[in-house]
C-alpha positions as CSV (number, residue, x, y, z in Angstrom):
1,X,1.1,26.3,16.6
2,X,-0.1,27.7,19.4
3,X,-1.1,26.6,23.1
4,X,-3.2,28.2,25.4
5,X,-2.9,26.9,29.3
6,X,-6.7,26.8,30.6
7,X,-6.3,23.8,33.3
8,X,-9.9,22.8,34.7
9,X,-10.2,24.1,38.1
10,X,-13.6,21.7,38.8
11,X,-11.7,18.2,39.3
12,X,-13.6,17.0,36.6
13,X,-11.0,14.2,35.9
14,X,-9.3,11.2,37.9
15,X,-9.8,8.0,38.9
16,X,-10.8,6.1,40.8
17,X,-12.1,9.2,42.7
18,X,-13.0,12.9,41.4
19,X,-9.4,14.7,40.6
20,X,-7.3,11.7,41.8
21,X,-3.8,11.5,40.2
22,X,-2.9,8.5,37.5
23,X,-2.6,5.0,39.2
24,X,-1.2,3.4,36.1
25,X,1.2,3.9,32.8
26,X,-1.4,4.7,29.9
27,X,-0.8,2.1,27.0
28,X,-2.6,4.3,24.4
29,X,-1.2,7.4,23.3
30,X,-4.5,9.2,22.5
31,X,-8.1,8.4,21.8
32,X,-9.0,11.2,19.1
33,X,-12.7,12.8,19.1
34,X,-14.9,15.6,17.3
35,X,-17.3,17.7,19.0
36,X,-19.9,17.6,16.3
37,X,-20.6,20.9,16.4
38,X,-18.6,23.2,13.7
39,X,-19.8,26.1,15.9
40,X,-17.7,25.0,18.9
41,X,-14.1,26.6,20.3
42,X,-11.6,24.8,21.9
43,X,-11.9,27.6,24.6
44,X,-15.8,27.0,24.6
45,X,-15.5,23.3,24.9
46,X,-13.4,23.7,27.5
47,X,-15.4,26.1,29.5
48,X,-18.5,23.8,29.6
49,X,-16.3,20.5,30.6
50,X,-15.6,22.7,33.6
51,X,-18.9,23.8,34.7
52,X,-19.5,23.7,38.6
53,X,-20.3,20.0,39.4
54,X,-19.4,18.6,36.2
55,X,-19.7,14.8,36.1
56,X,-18.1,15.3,32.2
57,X,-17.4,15.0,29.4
58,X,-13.9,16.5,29.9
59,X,-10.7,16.5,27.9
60,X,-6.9,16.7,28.0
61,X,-6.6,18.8,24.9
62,X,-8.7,20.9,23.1
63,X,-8.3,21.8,19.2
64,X,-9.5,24.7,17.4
65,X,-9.8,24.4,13.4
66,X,-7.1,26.9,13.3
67,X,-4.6,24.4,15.4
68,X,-5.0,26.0,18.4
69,X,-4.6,23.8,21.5
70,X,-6.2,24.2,24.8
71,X,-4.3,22.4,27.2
72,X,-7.5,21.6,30.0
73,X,-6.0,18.8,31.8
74,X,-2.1,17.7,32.6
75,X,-2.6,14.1,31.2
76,X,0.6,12.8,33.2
77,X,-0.8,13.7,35.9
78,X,-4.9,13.1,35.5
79,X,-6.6,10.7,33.2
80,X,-9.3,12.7,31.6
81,X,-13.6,11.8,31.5
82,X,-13.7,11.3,27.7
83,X,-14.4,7.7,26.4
84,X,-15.3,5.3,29.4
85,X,-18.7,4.6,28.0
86,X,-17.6,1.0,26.7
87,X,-20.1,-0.4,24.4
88,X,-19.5,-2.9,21.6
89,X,-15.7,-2.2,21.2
90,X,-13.7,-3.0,18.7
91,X,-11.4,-5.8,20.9
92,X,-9.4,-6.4,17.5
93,X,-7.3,-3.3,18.3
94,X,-5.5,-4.9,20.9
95,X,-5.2,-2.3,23.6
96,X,-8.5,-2.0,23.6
97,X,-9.1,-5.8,24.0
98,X,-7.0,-5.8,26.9
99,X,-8.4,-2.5,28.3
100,X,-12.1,-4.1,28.4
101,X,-10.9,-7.4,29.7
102,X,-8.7,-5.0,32.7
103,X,-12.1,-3.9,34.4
104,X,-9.9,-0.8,34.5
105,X,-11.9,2.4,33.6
106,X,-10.5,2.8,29.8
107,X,-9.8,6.5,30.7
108,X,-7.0,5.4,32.8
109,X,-5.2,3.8,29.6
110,X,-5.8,7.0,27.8
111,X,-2.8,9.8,27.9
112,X,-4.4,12.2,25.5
113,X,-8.0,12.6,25.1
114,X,-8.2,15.2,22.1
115,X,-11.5,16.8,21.1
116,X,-11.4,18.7,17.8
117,X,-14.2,20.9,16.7
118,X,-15.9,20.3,13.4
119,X,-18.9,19.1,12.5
120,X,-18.4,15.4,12.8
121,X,-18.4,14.6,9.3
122,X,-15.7,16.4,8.0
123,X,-11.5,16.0,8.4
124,X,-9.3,17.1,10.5
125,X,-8.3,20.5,8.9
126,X,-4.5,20.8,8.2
127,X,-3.9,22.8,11.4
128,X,-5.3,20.6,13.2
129,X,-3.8,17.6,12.2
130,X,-0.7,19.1,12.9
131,X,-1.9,20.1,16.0
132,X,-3.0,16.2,16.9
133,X,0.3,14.9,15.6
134,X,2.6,17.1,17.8
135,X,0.5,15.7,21.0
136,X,0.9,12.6,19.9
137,X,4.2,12.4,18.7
138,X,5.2,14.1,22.4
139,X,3.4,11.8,24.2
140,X,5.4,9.1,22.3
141,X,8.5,10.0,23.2
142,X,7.5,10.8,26.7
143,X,5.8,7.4,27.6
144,X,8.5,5.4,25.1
145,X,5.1,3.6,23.1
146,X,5.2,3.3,19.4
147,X,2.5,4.9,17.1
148,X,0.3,2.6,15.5
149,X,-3.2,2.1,15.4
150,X,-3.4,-0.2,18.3
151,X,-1.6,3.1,20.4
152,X,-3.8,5.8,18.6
153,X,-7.4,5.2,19.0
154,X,-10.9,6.8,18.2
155,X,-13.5,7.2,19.9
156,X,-15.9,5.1,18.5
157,X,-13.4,2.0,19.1
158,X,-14.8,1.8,22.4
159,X,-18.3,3.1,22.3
160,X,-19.7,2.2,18.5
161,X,-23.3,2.3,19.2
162,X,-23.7,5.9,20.6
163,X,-20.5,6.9,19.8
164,X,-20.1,5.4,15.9
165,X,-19.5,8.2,14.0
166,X,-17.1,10.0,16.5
167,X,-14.7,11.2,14.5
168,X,-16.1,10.5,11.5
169,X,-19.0,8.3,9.8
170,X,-17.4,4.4,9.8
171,X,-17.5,4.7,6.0
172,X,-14.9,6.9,5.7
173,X,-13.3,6.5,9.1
174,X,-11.0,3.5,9.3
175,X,-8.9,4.8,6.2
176,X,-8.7,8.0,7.9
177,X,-7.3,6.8,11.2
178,X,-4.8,4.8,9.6
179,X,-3.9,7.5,7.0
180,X,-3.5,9.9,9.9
181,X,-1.5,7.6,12.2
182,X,1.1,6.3,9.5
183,X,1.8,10.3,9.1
184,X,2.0,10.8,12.9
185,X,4.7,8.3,13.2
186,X,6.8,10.2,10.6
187,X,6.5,13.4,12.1
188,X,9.9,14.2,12.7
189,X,10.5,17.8,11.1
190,X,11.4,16.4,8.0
191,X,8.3,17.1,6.2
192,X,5.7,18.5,8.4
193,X,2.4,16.5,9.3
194,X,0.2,18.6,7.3
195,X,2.6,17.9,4.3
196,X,2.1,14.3,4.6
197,X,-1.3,14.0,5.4
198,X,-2.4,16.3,1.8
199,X,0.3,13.7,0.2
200,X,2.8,16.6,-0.9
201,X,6.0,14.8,0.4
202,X,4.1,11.4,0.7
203,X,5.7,8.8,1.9
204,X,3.0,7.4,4.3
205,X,0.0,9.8,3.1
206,X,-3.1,8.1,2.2
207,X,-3.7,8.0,-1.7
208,X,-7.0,9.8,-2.7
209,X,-8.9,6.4,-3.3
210,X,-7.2,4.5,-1.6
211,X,-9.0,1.8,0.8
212,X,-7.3,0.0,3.9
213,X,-7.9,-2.8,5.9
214,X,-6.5,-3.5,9.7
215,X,-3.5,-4.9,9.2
216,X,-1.4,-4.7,12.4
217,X,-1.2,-1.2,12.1
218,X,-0.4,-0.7,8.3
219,X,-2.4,0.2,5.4
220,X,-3.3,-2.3,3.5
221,X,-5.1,-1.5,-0.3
């Protein structure tokens, strides 16, 4: 895969002032997001999130459909201005539960906040679910957290009035994030992501079908 460096240059990031530096260990490994426009570059995206002034949206990671990351923002270092609109969250997950009842911004417990572009309906392509995993599976090892679905989050966890189909329509969403994150935790160089997630080696791949209920992290038909 590749990565292109394009750090944002406007300080359109940090907390609790404009470009301040991390106050705190983030406890979720990455919230994951769609731009809802199929039009959009991960180059593009980036250039508008760092617009003179910007007050956001902003990202750590950008994705193009081909894989291609933009790295905008160094998340160990800044805690990007992607999913603090808290409304209605989903407090089962339990990082998010304890992020609301913090009063902490939720960015701050964000590492990676990863836009991909699509449409907002459709998945992840191949490349870019490789792309996701290997962010995620680096920020795993590097903050020594687990992958699960209470460590990999969506957008619409924590905003699922404005924000409830982002990625995805619900639907179709829940089996997809859990699909996705079983195959992220497996992502070892064994099989690849992609592999996994189009059920070719299998092991933790969704089965076409298949439906799954929140059950600490695991699928559950």
């Amino acid at each position: 895969m590749t990565t292109v460096t394009a750090l944002l240059t406007n300080t359109a990031y940090g907390y609790p002032t404009r470009g301040a530096r991390r106050r705190r260990k983030p406890t979720i490994l990455a919230c994951l997001h769609q731009t809802a426009n199929a039009k959009a570059t991960a180059i593009g995206e980036r250039t508008y999130a760092n617009r003179a002034g910007s007050s956001g949206p902003s990202a750590t990671a950008y994705i193009d459909r081909d894989g291609t990351i933009v790295r905008a923002i160094d998340p160990v270092k800044h805690a990007a201005w992607s999913q603090g609109d808290v409304a209605s969250p989903s407090t089962r997950i339990p990082t998010i539960a304890a992020a609301v009842a913090s009063g902490v911004n939720v960015n701050e417990w964000v590492h990676e906040s990863i836009e991909c572009s699509g449409s907002g309906t459709e998945p992840y392509t191949d490349a870019q679910f490789e792309s996701v995993a290997h962010l995620v599976a680096a920020a795993s090892r590097a903050l020594g957290l687990p992958v699960n679905r209470s460590t990999v989050v969506v957008h619409a966890d924590i905003n699922s009035v404005s924000r409830r189909s982002d990625p995805w329509p619900p639907a179709t969403r829940e089996a997809m994030v859990v699909a996705y994150t079983l195959s992220i935790d497996v992502y070892s160089g064994h099989e690849t992501a992609a592999d996994l997630h189009r059920g070719g080696a299998g092991r933790c791949a969704r089965r076409p079908g298949a439906t799954y209920a929140y059950v600490e992290g695991r699928p559950h038909p």
